[in-house]
C-alpha positions in Angstrom: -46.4 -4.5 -24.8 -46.7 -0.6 -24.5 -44.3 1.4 -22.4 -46.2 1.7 -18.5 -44.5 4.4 -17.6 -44.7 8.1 -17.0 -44.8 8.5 -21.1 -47.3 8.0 -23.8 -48.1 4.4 -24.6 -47.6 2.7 -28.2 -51.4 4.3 -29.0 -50.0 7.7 -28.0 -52.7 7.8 -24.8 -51.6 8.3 -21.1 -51.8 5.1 -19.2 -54.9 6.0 -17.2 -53.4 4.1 -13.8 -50.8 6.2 -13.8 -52.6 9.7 -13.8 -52.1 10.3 -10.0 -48.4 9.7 -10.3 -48.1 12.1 -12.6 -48.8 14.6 -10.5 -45.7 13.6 -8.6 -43.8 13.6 -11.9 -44.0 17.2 -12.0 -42.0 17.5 -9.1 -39.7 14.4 -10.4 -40.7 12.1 -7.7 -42.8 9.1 -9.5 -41.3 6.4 -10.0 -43.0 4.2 -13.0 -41.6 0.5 -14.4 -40.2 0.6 -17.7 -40.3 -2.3 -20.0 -37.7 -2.3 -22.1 -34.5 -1.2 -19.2 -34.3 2.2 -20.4 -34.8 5.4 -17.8 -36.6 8.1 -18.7 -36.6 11.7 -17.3 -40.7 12.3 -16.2 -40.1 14.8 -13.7 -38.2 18.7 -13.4 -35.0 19.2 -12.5 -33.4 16.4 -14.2 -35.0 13.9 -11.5 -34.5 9.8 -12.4 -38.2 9.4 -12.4 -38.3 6.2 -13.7 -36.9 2.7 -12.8 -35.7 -0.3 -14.8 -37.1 -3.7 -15.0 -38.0 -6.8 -16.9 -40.6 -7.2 -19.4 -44.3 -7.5 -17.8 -47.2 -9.4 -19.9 -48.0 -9.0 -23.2 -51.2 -7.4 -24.3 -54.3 -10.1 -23.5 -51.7 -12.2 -21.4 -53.8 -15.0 -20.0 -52.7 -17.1 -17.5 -50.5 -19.7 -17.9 -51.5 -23.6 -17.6 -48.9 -24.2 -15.3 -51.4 -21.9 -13.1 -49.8 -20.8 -9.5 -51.8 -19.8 -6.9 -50.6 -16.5 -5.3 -48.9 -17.3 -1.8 -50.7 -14.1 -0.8 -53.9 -12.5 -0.9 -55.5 -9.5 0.7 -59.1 -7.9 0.5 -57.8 -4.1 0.9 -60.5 -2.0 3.0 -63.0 0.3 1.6 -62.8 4.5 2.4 -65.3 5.2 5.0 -67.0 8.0 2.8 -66.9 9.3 -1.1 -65.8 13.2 -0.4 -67.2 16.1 -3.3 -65.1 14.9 -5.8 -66.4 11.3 -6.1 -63.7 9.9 -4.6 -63.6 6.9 -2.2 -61.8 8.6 0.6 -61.3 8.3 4.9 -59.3 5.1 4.7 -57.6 3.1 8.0 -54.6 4.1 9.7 -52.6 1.2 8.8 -50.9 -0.5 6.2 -53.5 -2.1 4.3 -55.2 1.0 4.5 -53.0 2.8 3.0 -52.3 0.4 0.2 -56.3 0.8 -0.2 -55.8 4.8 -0.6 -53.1 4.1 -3.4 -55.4 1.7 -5.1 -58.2 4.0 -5.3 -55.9 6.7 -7.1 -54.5 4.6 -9.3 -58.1 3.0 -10.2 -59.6 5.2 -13.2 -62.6 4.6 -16.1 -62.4 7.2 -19.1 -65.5 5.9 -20.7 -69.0 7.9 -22.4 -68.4 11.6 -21.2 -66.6 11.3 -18.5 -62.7 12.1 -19.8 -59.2 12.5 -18.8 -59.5 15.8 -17.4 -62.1 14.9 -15.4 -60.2 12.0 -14.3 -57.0 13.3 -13.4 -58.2 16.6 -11.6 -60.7 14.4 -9.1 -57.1 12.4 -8.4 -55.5 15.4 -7.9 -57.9 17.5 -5.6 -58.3 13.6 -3.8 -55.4 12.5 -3.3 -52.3 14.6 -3.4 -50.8 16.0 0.0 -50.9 19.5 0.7 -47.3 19.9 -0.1 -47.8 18.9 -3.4 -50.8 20.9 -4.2 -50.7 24.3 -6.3 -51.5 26.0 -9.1 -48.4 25.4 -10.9 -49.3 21.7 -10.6 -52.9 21.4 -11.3 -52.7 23.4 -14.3 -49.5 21.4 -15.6 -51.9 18.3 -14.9 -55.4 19.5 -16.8 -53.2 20.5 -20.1 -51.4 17.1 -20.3 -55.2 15.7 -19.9 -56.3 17.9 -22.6 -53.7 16.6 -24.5 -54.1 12.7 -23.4 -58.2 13.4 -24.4 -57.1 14.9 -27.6 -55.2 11.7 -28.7 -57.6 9.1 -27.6 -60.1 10.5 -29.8 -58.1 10.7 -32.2 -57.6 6.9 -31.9 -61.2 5.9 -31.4 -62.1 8.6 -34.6 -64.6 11.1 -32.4 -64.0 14.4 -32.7 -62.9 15.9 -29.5 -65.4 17.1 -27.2 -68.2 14.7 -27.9 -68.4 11.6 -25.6 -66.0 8.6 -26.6 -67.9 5.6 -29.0 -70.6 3.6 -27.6 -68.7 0.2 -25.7 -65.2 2.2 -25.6 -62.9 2.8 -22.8 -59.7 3.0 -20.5 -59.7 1.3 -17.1 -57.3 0.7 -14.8 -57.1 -1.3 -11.8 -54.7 -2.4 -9.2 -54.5 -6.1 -9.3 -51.2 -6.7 -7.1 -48.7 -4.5 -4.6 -45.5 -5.0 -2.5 -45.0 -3.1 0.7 -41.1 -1.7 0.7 -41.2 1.1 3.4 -43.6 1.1 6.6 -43.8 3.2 9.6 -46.8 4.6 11.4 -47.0 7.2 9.1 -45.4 6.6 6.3 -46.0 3.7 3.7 -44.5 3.0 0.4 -45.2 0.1 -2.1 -45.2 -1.1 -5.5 -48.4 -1.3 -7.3 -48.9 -3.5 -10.2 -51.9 -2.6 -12.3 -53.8 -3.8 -15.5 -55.0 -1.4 -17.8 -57.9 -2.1 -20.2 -58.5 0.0 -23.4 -61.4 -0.8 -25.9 -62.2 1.3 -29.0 -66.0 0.1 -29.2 -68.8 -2.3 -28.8 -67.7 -4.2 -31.3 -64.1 -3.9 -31.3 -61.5 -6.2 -29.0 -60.1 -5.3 -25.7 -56.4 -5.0 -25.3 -54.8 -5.5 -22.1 -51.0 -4.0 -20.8 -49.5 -4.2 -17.1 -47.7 -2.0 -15.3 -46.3 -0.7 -11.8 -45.7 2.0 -9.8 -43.9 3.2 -7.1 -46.0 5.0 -4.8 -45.5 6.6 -1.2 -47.9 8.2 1.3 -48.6 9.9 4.5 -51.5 10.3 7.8 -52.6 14.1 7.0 -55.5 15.2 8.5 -57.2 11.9 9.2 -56.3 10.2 5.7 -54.0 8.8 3.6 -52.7 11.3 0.7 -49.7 10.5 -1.9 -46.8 12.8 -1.2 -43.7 13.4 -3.1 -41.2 14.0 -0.2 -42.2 10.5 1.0 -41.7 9.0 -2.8 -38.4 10.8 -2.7 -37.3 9.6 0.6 -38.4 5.7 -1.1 -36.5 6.4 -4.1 -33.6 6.8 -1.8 -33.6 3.5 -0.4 -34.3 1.8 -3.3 -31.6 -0.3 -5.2 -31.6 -1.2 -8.9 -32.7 -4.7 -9.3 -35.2 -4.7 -6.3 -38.1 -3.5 -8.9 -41.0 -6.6 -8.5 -41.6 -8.2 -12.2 -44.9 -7.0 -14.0 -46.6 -10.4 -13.8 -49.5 -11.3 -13.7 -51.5 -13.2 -10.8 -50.7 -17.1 -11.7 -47.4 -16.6 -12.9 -45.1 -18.3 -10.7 -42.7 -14.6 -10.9 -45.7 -13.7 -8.9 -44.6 -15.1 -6.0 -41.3 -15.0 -6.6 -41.4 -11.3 -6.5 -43.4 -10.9 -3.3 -46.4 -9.3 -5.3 -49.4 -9.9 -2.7 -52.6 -10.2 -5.0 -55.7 -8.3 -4.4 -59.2 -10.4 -4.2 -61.7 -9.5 -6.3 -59.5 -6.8 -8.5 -61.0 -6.3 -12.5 
């Protein structure tokens, strides 16, 4: 399975549902699953930015025949509006709602013309709390989507600039979280989420998982992902509490308090 963490992925593309956390990363508070029990360094200043954990499915996991039906499932509530950026935005003030916000900005399609700049500055101008916002960081964001665009052509053989193949694509979706910090204002959870990269009409789909630690706060009448929040998680946060990347039917499922999302693809 590729890495699903704030790094490139075996195919040398940026995991599309991570692109709001990396603007986060810049400021070294993301917190992304590894694989393979290494740490990484994603943000500045030297911040842990990454957290260890066990092996999640393989690419074009299916579920197992020993099928377990998720103790928990939740139908996450819609934004009340899409704002200019074609964003699904004005969520509830409450818990589920902001899981919802953090589903939405974690939930991405680079697909015909629509790329990873596109992608990851709507995210940004979205999503982000006003502390986080700034030039600094939104230009930090469109040159590592210049870059992420750059190599996925290069992987689906289009020269760069001209709309991806006919059929091809990278999708993300969140398919599963864990609530670990809640107050009135403040919510942080784990997100597990499936990516879904195809080269082509005619070529096959491959499938990795992944999760993500992400936090937010109420500002002006909305959810919006912050960093002091992620930071003020990552401080309470223990090594071995990280949720396995498993996938809805595994029994792990269950076993590590992932609630499941209805009607997630």
């Amino acid at each position: 399975m590729s890495r699903t963490r704030g790094t490139w992925n075996t195919t040398g593309t940026w995991i599309a549902g991570v692109a709001l956390a990396a603007v986060l990363a810049l400021t070294g508070y993301a917190v992304f699953g590894g694989d393979d029990g290494d740490t990484d360094q994603a943000g500045k200043g030297g911040a842990s930015a990454s957290a260890s954990g066990s092996a999640g499915p393989k690419p074009g996991y299916t579920p197992p025949d020993d099928w377990s039906e998720p103790d928990r499932w939740t139908a996450l509530p819609d934004g009340e509006r899409t704002d200019e950026h074609g964003s699904e935005v004005g969520f509830p003030h409450t818990a589920e709602g902001a899981v919802a916000m953090a589903a939405a900005a974690n939930t991405t399609s680079i697909e015909g013309s629509r790329n990873s700049v596109d992608e990851q500055l709507r995210l940004y101008h979205s999503y982000v709390a006003k502390a986080d916002r700034n030039d600094e960081n939104a230009e930090e964001i469109e040159l590592a989507a210049i870059q992420t665009d750059k190599s996925l052509h290069q992987e689906m053989g289009v020269e760069v600039g001209v709309p991806l193949p006919s059929g091809a694509y990278v999708r993300s979706t969140v398919i599963g979280y864990k609530v670990v910090h809640r107050s009135e204002n403040e919510i942080a959870a784990w997100l597990l989420f499936r990516t879904a990269q195809k080269a082509g009409e005619m070529e096959k789909e491959s499938i990795d998982y992944g999760r993500i630690l992400n936090a937010v706060v109420w500002e002006d009448g909305d959810w919006k992902l912050s960093g002091a929040v992620t930071q003020r998680a990552l401080q309470g946060l223990r090594e071995g509490q990280e949720p396995k990347m498993v996938a809805p039917g595994d029994a792990d499922f269950n076993a590590s308090g992932w609630t499941a999302v209805r009607e997630a693809s």
